[in-house]
N, C-alpha and C positions, 0 to 999 in steps of 0.2 A: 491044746487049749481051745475051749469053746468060744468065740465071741458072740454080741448081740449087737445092732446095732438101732440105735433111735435119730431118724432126721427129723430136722429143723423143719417148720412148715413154711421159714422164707427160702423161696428159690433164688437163691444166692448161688450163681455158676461159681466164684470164688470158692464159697465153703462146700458145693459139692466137689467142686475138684479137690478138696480137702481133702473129706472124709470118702473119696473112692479112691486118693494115693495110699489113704491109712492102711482100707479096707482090702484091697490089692497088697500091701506091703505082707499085712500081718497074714493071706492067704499064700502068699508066694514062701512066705517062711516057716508054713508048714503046719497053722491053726487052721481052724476048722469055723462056719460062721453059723449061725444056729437062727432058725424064726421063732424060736423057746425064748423068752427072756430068763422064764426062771431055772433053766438048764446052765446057761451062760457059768463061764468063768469070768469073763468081763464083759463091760457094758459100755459101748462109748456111744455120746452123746453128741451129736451136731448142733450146734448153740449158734445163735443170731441174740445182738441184741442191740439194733439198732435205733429201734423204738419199746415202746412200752409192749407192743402188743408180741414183739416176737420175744423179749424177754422173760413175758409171762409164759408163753408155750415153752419154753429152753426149763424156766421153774418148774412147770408143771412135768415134763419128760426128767429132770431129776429126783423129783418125786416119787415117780412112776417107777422108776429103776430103783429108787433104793426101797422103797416095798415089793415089790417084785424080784430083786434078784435072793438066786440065795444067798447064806450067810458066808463070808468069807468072799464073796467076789468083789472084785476090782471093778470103781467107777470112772471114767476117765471123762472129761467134759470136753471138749473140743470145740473149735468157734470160737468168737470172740467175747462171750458173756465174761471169763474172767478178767479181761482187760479192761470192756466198756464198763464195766460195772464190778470194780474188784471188792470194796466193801461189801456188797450183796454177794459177792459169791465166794468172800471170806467166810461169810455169816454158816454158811449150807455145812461147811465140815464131813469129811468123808469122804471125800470125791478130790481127784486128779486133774490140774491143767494142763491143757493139753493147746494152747494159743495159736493161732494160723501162723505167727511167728517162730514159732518152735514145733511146726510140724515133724520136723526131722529128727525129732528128741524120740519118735515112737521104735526107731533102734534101740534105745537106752531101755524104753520100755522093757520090750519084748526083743533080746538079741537073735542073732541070727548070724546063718552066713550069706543073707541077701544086704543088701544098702539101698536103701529108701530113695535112693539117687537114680537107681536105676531101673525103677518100675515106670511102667508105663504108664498113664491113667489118662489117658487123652480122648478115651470115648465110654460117654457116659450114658447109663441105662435111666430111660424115662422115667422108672418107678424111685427115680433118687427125690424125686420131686413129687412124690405120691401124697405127700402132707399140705402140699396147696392145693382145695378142690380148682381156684380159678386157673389157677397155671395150668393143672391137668387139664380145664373143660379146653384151653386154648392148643394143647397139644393135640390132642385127637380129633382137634375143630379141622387143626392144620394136615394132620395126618387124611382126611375126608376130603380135603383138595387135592391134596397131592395123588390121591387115587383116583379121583374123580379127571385130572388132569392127564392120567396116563389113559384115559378112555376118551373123553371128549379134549384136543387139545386148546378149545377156545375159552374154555374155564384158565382159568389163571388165581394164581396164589395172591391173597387179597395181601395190602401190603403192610398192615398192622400185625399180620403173623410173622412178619419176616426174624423177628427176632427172635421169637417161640424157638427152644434149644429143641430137634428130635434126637433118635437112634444116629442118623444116618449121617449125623455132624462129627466130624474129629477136632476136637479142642485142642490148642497148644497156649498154655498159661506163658504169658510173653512178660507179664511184670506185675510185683502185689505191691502196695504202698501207693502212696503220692505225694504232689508238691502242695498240696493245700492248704490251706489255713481257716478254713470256711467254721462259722461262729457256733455252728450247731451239731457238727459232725465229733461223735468219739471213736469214729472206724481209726484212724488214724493212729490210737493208742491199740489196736491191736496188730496191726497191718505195717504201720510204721510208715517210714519214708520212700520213696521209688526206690526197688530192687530188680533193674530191668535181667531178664533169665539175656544170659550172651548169644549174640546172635547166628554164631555155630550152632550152639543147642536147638536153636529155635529152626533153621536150616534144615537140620538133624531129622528133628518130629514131621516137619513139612515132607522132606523127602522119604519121609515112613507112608505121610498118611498121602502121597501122591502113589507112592508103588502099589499099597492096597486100595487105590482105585475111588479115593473120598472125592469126591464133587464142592465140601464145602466144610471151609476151614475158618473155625471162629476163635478169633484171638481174643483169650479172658486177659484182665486186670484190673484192678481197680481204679485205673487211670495209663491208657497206654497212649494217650495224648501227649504223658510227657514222657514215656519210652525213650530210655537211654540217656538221658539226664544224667545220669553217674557214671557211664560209662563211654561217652564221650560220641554217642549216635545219635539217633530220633528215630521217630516215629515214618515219616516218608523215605529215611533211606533202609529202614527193615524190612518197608512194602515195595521201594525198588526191588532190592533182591529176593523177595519173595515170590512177585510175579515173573518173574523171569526163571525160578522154579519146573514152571509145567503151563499149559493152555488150558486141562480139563478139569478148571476147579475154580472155585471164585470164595473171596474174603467174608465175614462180615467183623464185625470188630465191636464188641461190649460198651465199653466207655471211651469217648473222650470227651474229655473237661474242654465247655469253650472257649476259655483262656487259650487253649493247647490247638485248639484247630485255628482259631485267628491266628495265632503266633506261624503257625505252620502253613494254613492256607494259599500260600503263592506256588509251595512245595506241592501240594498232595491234591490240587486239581488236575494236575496231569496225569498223575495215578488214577484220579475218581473217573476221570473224562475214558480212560483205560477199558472201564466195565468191570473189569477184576473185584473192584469191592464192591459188594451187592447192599451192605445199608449197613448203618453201627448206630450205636445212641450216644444222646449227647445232651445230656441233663441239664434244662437252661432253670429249672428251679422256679423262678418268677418274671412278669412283663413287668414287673415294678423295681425301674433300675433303686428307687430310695431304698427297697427290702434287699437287693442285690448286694447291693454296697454296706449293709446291715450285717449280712450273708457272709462279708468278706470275698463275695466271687470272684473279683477280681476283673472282671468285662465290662462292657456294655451292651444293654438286652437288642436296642437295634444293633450294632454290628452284629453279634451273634443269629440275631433272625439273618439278616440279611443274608449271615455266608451259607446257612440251612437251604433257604429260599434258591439263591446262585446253585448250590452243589444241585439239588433237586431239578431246578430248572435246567441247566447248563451244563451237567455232567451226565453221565452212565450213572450213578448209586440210586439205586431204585427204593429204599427209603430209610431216615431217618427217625428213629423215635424218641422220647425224651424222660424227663421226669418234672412234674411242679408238684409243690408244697404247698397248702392252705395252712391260715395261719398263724404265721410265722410273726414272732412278739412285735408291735408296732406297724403287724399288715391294718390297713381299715379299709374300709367298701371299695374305694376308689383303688388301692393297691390290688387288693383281689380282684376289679373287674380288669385292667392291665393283665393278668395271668390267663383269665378265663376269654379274654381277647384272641392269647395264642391260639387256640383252636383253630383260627378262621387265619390267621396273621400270617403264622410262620406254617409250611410245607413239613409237618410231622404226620407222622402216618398214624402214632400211637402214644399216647402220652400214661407213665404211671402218676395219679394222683393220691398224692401222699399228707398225713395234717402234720404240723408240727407235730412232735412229739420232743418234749426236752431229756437230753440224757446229762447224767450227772458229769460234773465237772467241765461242761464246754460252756465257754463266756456268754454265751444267749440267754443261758439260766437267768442270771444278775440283769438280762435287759429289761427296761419297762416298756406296758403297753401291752400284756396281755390279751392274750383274746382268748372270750369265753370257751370250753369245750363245744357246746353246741353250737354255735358258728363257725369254729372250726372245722367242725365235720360236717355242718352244712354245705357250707363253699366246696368243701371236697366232692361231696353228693353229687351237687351240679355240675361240677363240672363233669365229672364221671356221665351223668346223663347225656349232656350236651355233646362231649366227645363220643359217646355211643351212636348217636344220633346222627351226628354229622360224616365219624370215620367209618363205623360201621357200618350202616344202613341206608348211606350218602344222601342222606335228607340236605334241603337248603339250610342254611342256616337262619334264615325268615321261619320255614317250617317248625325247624329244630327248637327254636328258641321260646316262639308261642306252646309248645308241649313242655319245653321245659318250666316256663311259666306257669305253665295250668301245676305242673305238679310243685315245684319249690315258692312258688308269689316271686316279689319281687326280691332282687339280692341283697344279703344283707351285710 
């Protein structure tokens, strides 16, 4: 059997680790993968649909396959489109789910005498992410330090790359799901509830990717804040016995929810203070605790800076990056200028700015307080500049601010 295959253009480490267990399973069992789409016997599909805009691209790459392949081939959609959005991807007809939850149904697919259990897929090839030009412009920004540092060692890796995934990373997917309950979020319908991977396994892959000689081991989930939740661990004792592993390697770590680091933080400074974990992100969303608690977050935004600020300051993790929202239903000027404060507030190295986007059936739909589209992607804009300005280019923020003004006027 021929495959093909089509990514997603969000850089979702989750869903590449996906569709490169798929993509290794159905190779190990003895198919074949083809850069032909219309050659293909089958076609799978890496779907994001977090927002509006990765749903359209997930739309448009189902489109694409089913005029492109030939007749009689097999679609199989993969990602979370048919969960966040099951009406819409009832509606498409002809095409296969394939859910990050039932990734392991691709046995059933396609049998074999291999088991999906025991493929490896822990290191991932950069071109999985060839459908974001910005991911890609920041992979090869980072890949030009990293060389530039094996010649001059006074260059150093700027610290907004640090989370930039390359080659040279061994992934171990430590847990999908979470505990959240946040008002805007439908990952959760496709992802589900915290399924921490056991910590044998996870042992296991570490002491794989220590013998082939990895230097840096990033732990995926969609929330490994609350790692082990269900199976009666956490999060600081998996990094107990992780570092105690090997000396020639150090962490970085995906997500953790600030909920999960405040709850944990008396725990896992001694680890941070270590060295071992080199930066993780940790999605504070808004400076505006009234949008937080809207949010469902669950924290409070000063505790949360505060414990970024302490680890940064006071520890070995060299840096933290984050995510905010412009927005979000009942943000107004005041709320936004609280977010766009973080830049300067709280010790992040790199922040994804992201606008609302409402997905069907999470309770923020029903909020009131809308905020127009073009203010919502204005605020976004800005702060995008402003954080360029400041994290990139280490302008003052005096500097920063006056250029951001000449180009956006005043906030709105």
């Amino acid at each position: 059997m021929l495959f093909h295959i089509l990514n997603s253009a969000h850089p979702c480490t989750e869903l590449v680790l996906d569709i490169t267990l798929i993509k290794r399973y159905l190779l190990a069992a003895g198919h074949l993968i083809t850069d032909n789409i219309a050659a293909a016997d089958t076609v799978i599909i890496s779907t994001c649909a977090f927002n509006r805009e990765y749903e359209t691209d997930a739309l448009e790459k189902i489109e694409r396959a089913k005029n492109a392949a030939k007749k009689g081939a097999r679609i199989i959609v993969s990602g979370c489109l048919s969960k966040i959005n099951p009406l819409l991807f009832n509606s498409i007809g002809g095409v296969t789910a394939l859910p990050p939850s039932e990734t392991d149904e691709i046995e059933n697919l396609f049998p074999s005498g291999t088991s999906v259990k025991n493929i490896s897929a822990n290191v991932i090839a950069v071109s999985e992410y060839s459908q974001n030009k910005m991911f890609m412009a920041g992979i090869r920004l980072k890949k030009i330090f990293s060389a530039l540092n094996k010649i001059f060692k006074f260059i150093k890796m700027p610290d907004f790359l640090d989370t930039v995934p390359v080659d040279e990373w061994y992934m171990i997917r430590g847990a999908s799901g979470c505990l959240g309950e946040c008002s805007y979020c439908a990952i959760k319908r496709a992802r589900g509830s915290i399924k921490s991977v056991a910590p044998d396994i996870i042992m296991a892959r570490l002491k794989e990717a220590v013998a082939q000689g990895y230097s840096e081991i990033s732990f995926a989930g969609d929330d490994m804040g609350c790692y082990g939740a269900d199976i009666n661990s956490s999060l600081p004792e998996l990094l107990t016995e992780v570092i105690k592993a090997g000396t020639g390697f150090k962490v970085n770590i995906r997500f953790i929810e600030p909920v999960w680091l405040l709850k944990h933080l008396d725990a896992l400074v001694p680890i941070f203070k270590t060295g071992r974990v080199s930066s993780f992100c940790v999605p504070l969303q808004s400076g505006s605790q009234k949008i937080l608690d809207a949010m469902r977050r669950r924290y409070k935004i000063s505790s949360a800076v505060a414990a970024v600020n302490y680890i940064i300051r006071e520890t070995k993790v060299k840096s933290v990056s984050s995510i905010v929202m412009t927005g979000f239903p009942g943000e107004e000027r005041d709320d936004f200028i609280k977010s766009y404060e973080l830049i300067n507030r709280a010790d992040i190295a790199l922040y994804q700015a992201l606008k609302y986007e409402g997905r069907p059936g999470t309770p923020s739909e029903n909020f009131e307080g809308r905020v127009p589209e073009n203010i919502k992607e204005a605020r976004r804009a800005r702060f995008w500049q402003k954080l360029k300005l400041v994290k990139f280019l280490g302008l003052s923020d005096k500097i920063a601010e006056k250029i951001t003004r000449l180009k956006f006027g005043d906030i709105v």
